[in-house]
C-alpha positions as CSV (number, residue, x, y, z in Angstrom):
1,X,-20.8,6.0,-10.8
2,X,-21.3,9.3,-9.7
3,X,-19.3,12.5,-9.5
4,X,-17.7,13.6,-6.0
5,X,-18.2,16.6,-5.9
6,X,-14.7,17.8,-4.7
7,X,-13.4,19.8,-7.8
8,X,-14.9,24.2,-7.0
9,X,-13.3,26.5,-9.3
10,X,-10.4,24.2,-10.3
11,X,-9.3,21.0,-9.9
12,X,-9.5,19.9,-5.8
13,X,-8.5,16.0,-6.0
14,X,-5.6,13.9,-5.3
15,X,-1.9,15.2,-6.1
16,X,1.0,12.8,-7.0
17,X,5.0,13.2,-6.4
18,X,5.7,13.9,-10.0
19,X,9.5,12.5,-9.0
20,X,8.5,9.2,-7.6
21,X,6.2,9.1,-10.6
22,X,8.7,10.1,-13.2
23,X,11.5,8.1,-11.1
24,X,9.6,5.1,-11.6
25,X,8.5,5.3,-15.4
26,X,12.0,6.0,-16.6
27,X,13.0,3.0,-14.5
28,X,10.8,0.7,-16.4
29,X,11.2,1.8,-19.6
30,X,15.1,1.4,-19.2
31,X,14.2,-2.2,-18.2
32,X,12.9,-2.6,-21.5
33,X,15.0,-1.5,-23.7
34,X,13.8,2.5,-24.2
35,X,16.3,4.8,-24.5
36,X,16.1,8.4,-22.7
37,X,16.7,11.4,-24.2
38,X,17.5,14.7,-21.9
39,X,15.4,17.9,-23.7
40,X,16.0,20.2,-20.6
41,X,18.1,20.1,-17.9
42,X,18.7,22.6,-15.4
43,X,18.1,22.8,-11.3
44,X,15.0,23.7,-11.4
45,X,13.6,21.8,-14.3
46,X,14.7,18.4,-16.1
47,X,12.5,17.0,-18.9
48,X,12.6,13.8,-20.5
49,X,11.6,12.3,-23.6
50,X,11.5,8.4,-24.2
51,X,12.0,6.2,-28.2
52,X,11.5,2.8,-28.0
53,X,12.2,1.8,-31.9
54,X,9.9,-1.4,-33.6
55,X,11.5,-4.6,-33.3
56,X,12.3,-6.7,-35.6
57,X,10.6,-9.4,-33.9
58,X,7.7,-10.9,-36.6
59,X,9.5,-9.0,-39.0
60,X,13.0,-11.1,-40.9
61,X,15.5,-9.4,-42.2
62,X,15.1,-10.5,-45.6
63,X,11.3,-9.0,-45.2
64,X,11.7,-6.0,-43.2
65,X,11.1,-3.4,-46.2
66,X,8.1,-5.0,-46.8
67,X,7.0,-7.0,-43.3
68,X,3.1,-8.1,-43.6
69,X,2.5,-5.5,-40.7
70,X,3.4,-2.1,-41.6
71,X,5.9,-0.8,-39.4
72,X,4.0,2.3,-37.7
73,X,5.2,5.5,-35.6
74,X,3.4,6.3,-32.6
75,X,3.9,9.1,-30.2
76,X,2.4,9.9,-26.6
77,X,2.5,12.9,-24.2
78,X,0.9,13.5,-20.9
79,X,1.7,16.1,-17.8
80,X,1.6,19.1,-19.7
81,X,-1.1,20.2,-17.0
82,X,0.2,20.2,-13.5
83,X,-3.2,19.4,-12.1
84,X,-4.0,16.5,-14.0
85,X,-2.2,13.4,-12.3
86,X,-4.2,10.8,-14.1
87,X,-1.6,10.9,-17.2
88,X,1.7,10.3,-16.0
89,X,0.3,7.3,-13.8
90,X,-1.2,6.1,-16.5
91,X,2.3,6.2,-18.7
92,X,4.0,5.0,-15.7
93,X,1.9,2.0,-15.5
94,X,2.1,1.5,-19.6
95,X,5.7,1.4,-19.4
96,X,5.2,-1.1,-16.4
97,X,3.3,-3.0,-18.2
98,X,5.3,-3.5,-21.3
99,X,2.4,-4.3,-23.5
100,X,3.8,-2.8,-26.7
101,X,3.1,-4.0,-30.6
102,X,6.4,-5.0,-31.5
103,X,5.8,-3.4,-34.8
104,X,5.0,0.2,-33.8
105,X,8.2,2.8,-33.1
106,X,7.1,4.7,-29.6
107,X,7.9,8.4,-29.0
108,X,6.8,9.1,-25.6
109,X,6.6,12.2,-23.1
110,X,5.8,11.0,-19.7
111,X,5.5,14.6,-18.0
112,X,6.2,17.8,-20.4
113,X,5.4,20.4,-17.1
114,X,6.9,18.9,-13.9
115,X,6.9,22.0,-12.6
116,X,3.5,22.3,-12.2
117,X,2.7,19.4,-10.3
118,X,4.6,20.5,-6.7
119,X,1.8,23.5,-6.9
120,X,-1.1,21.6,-8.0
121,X,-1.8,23.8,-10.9
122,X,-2.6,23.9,-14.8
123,X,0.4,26.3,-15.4
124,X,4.4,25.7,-14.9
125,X,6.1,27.6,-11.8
126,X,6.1,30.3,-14.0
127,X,2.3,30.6,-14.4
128,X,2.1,29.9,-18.2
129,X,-0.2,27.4,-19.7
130,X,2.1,25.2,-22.3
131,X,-0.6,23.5,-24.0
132,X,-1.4,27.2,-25.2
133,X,2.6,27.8,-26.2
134,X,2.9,25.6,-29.6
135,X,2.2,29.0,-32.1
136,X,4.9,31.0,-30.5
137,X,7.0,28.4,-28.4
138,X,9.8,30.5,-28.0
139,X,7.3,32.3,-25.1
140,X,7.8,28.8,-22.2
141,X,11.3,27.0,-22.0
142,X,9.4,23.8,-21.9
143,X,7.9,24.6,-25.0
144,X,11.0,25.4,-26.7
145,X,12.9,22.6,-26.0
146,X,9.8,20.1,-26.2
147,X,9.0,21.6,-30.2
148,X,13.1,21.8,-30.8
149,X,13.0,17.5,-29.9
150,X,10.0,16.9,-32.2
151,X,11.4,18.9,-34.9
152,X,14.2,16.2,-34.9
153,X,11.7,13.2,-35.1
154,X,9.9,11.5,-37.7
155,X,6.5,11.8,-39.3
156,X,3.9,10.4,-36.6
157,X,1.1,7.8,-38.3
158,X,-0.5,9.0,-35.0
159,X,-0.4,11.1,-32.2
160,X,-2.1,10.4,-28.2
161,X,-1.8,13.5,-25.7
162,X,-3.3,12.4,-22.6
163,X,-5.4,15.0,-20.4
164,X,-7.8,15.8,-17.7
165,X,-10.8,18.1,-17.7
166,X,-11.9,19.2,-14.0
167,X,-15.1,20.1,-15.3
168,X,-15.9,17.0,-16.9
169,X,-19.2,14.8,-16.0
170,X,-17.6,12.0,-18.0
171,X,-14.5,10.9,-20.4
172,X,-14.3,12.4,-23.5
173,X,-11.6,13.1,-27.0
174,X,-11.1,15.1,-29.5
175,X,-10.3,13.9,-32.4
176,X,-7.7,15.8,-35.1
177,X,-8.3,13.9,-38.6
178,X,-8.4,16.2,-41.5
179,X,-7.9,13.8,-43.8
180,X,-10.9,11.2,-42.9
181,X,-8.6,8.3,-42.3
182,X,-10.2,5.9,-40.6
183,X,-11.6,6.9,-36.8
184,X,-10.8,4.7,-34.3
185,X,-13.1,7.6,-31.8
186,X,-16.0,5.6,-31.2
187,X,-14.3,1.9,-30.8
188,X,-12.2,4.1,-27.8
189,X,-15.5,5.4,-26.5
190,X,-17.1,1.9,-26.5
191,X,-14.2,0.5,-24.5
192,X,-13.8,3.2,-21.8
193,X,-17.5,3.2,-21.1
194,X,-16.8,-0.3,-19.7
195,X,-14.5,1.4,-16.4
196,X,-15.6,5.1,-16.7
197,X,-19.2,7.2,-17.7
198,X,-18.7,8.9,-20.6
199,X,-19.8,13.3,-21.1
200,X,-22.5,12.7,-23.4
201,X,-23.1,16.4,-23.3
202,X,-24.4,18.1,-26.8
203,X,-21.2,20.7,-25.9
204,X,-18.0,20.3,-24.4
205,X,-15.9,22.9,-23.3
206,X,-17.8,25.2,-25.3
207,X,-17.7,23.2,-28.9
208,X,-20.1,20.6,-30.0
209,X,-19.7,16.8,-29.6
210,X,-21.4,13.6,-30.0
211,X,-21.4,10.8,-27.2
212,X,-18.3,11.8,-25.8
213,X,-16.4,12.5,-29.1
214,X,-15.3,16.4,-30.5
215,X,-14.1,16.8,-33.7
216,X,-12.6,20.7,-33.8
217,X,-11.6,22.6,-36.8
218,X,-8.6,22.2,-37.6
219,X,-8.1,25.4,-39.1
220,X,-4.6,27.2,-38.2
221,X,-6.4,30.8,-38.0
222,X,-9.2,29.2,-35.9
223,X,-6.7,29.1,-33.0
224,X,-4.7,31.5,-32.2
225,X,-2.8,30.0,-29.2
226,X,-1.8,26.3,-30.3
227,X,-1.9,23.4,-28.1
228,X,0.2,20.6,-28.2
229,X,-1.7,18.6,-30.2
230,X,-2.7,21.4,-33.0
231,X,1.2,21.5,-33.5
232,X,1.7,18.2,-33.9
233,X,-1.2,18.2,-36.5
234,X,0.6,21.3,-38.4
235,X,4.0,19.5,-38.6
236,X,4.4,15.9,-37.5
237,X,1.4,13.8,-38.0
238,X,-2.6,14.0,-39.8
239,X,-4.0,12.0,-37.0
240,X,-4.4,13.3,-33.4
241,X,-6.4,12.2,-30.2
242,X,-6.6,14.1,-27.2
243,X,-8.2,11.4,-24.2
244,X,-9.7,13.7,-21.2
245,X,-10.5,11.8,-18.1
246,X,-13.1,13.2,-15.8
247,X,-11.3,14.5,-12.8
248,X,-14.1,14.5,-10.7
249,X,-14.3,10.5,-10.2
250,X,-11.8,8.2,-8.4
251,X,-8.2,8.9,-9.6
252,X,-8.0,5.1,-10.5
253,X,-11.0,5.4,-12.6
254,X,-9.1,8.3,-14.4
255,X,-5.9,6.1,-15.0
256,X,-8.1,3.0,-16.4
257,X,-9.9,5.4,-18.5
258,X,-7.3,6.6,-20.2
259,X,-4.8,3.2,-20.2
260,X,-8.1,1.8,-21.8
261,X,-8.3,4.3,-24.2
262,X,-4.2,3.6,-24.8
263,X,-5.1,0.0,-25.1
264,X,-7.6,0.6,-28.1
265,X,-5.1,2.4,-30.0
266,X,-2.5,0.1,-29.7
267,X,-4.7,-3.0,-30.6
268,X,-5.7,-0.6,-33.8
269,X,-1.9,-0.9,-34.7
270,X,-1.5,-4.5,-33.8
């Protein structure tokens, strides 16, 4: 499969009514039992945050401190970047889908910058890059409001932010994991190779990685403007992926990609 060639200085490839698209996920998850919460809502700019808690399904009641499969806390993000529409179709389709471990508790953020989308652009109408915002996120009403919801939340066992690079010959992740838990980085990159190429390259985005995998530092002073998954490293969880799609292939490519990458995690948990 081969690169086309459309993306010159910034991202050049399909665009997505982030309304429809929103419209649609919230539609399915209220058909399955999510609840919505409202973190911002004005005329100009409405975001959303879904909670699905585990069920109690495989788990009696006389067993549920102590079920055979842990209960777990998982929580997703996507559309932080305006002009990466791979994510939030990807969600949508998730949430479609329904294909959820019963035992897992789901945070989710289908689109955290739906202002950027009309425009086609990596920044919000007001030009700012969020996933730069999470040191000082008092600086991007987004921000704010997105930090004030997780600050009400639970511990995360893990944490999925799903992105695009414009730039990218192939799928790639970084991988947050301070602590050495167990990786689940190459098993994703395995299973994603199957419906996308994979960047293989010996740097990505300027930092080193191996067959498609980055591991950062993870050190605070190391990064001076935070992104949203650095924050959520700081405060609400020790294990973090960040799935890029290649934004230079076929937008359904870029959707399987990353709802395979999804798929890996989830079965981790199951």
């Amino acid at each position: 499969m081969q690169r086309l060639g459309k993306n010159t200085g910034g991202y050049c490839g399909e665009t997505i009514d982030i309304q429809s698209v929103l419209r649609d996920a919230l539609l399915a998850a209220a058909r399955h039992g999510w609840q919505e919460q409202t973190l911002l809502d004005r005329p100009d700019l409405t975001l959303a945050a879904l909670h699905r808690p585990a069920s109690s399904i495989g788990h009696p009641a006389s067993s549920i401190e102590h079920p055979a499969s842990p209960l777990r806390r998982l929580y997703l993000s996507t559309g932080i970047h305006g002009d990466e529409p791979a994510g939030p179709l990807a969600v949508r389709q998730l949430l479609q889908e329904n294909r959820w471990p019963d035992h897992v508790s789901l945070w989710l953020c289908p689109c955290l910058n739906p202002t950027g989308f009309p425009l086609n652009r990596r920044e919000n109408a007001r030009g700012q890059d969020l996933n730069r915002q999470y040191h000082q996120p008092d600086q991007a009403d987004e921000v704010r409001a997105h930090v004030a919801w997780l600050k009400a939340q639970p511990a995360f066992d893990l944490s999925l932010c799903l992105h695009e690079d414009w730039e990218s010959n192939g799928f790639y992740l970084y991988e947050l994991n301070p602590d050495q838990q167990p990786s689940l980085a190459e098993r994703i990159i395995e299973q994603v190779a199957s419906v996308c190429p994979i960047d293989k390259s010996d740097k990505i985005e300027g930092r080193p990685a191996k067959g498609g995998i980055i591991r950062p530092d993870t050190d605070p002073l190391s990064r001076p403007q935070w992104p949203e998954a650095f924050y959520l490293l700081r405060n609400k969880t020790r294990l973090s992926y960040t799935f890029e799609a290649p934004s230079d292939f076929p937008l359904p490519v870029r959707v399987k990609a990353l709802i395979t990458a999804v798929s890996v995690v989830l079965e981790s948990l199951s």
